[in-house]
Residue, then its C-alpha position, 0 to 999 in steps of 0.5 A: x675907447x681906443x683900439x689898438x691897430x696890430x702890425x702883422x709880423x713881417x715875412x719871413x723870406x726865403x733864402x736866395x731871394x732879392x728880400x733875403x739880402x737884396x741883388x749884392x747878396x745874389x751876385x756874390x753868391x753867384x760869384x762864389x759857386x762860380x768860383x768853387x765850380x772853376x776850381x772844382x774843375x781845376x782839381x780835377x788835372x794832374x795838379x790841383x789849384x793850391x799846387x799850381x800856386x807853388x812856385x816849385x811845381x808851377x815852374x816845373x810843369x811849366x819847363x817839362x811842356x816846354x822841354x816836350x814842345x821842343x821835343x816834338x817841335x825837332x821830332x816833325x819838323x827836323x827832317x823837313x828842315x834837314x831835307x830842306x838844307x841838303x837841297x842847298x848843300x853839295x854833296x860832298x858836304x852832304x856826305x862827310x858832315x851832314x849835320x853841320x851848316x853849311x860849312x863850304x857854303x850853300x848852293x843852287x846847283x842841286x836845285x838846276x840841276x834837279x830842274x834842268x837834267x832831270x826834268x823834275x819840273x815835268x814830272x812835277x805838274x804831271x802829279x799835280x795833274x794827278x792830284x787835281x783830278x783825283x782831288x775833284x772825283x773824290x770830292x764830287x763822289x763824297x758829297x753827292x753819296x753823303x747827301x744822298x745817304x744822309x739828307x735825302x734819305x730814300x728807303x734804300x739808304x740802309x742798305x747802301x750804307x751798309x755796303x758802303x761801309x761794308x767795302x771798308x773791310x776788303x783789303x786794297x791789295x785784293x782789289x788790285x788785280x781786278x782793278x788793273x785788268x778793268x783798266x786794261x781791258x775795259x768793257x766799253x773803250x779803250x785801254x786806259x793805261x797812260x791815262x789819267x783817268x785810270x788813276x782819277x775813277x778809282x780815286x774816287x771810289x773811296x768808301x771813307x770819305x762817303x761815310x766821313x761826309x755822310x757822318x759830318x751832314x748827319x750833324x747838320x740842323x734839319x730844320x734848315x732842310x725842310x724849310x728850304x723844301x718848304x721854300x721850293x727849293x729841289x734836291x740840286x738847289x738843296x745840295x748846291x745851295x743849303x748842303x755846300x756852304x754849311x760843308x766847308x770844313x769837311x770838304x777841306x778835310x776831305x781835299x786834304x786827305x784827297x791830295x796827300x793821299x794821290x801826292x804820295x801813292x806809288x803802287x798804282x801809278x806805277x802800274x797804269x802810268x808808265x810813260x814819262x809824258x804822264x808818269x808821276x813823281x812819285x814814279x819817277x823818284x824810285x829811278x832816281x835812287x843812284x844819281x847824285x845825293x845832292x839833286x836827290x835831296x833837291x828833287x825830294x824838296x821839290x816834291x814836298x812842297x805841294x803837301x806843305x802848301x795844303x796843310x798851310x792852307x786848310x790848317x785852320x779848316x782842317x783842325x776846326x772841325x764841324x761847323x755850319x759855316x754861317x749859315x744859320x744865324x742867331 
């Protein structure tokens, strides 16, 4: 007798497995929900996909970002280029045709005689004295406060990051008369009138950079922390060798603002540095107001020069925003 040997059914298999279609089928569904997620989110602009395919509208768009480019390119960098200009064109030309390319040549003598009868050279490194000092008080202030308030956390940190942030809210011009009467009559020393350290100490009591670091060091892995305490590491090795290097960005941004902001500030160098042998330029441009608009202009130039260079400098640190710096790995 023959038996005969029945052959189960086969399997049905479920969809989006290999024995469904095998990894072809796999890969070109991943393909296609890929494809639907990017024009889904293309959809989601002003102009969806099928719109940017006409060439009407591609073409349209694309002149407007380039009209607006333009717009803003003229919009900043025209009274830089236009500043830059009059520091090489004589005054006369200046006044009759200023927006015309040098139509009776260009000269150097705005610049010498900014340089040599003005003495713009001097008051020049004065400010980069000025921007140094307040540059360094500032940053050591903020990263030390940022470390404490944020990495070491004591139990008071709240308390002093409420006040912290609770001086944000006072007006600087309340602080003024205060302030000048400190430095004029401090409670140990000397009057620091004429003296750097009367623009540098203020400085670098900036609530906003302490908070801005404090914000920035929050962001950072704690796990790098504890296992550089796990490690032996105190709280100086901890700041100077872990904190530091992952704080690059902020710190450039913190320079930055540091620089820019004591580059151009006048009220209170105006008051606490009144001799020429320390007075910044920022000063000293206001006393310039009368003489020839040709070495105004090129004095002007002169002063913009530091501000340029910092942003030439910390762009890419500055507009990067966080980051850790490569100090974490994988």
């Amino acid at each position: 007798m023959t038996t005969t040997q029945s052959t189960p059914p086969p399997a049905t298999a479920r969809p989006g497995t290999v024995e469904a279609g095998g990894p072809a089928v796999l890969v070109a569904a991943q393909l296609r929900r890929r494809r639907r997620r990017r024009d889904g989110e293309a959809d989601r602009g002003a102009l969806s996909t099928a719109d940017w395919r006409r060439p009407a509208v591609k073409h349209t768009w694309r002149a407007m970002h380039l009209v607006l480019l333009v717009v803003l390119l003229v919009w900043c960098l025209g009274p830089l280029l236009l500043l830059g200009k009059f520091a090489f064109t004589p005054t006369q030309d200046i006044l009759a045709t200023p927006l015309a390319l040098f139509p009776n040549g260009a000269t150097t003598a705005n610049l010498e005689q900014a340089w040599n009868r003005y003495h713009i050279g001097q008051f020049f490194m004065n400010t980069v004295w000025v921007a140094l000092g307040s540059w360094a008080v500032q940053v050591l202030v903020a990263t030390t406060g940022g470390f404490v308030l944020s990495v070491l956390r004591p139990a008071w940190a709240r308390v002093v990051n409420a006040l912290v942030v609770g001086t944000l809210l006072v007006p600087a011009v309340v602080l003024l008369i205060p302030l000048y009467k400190i430095v004029v009559d401090p409670p140990v020393g000397a009057s620091l009138v004429n003296n750097y350290l009367a623009v540098w100490l203020p400085a670098g009591a900036s609530a906003f950079n302490v908070v801005l670091v404090a914000r920035f060091f929050d962001s950072l892995p704690r796990e790098v922390f504890e296992a550089a305490r796990m490690d032996g590491a105190g709280p100086f090795r901890l700041f100077w060798s872990v904190v530091l290097p992952m704080s690059r960005p902020i710190i450039g941004v913190v320079s930055v603002f540091a620089v820019i902001a004591s580059w151009k500030d006048f009220l209170w160098p105006f008051l606490v540095l009144k001799s020429d042998a320390v007075k910044p330029l920022s000063v000293y441009l206001q006393s310039m107001a009368n003489v020839d608009k040709g070495t105004l202009m090129a004095a002007l130039a002169i002063s913009t020069l530091i501000p340029i260079a910092m942003f030439l400098v910390f762009q890419r640190m500055f507009l990067r925003g966080a980051g850790l710096g490569g100090a974490v790995k994988g």
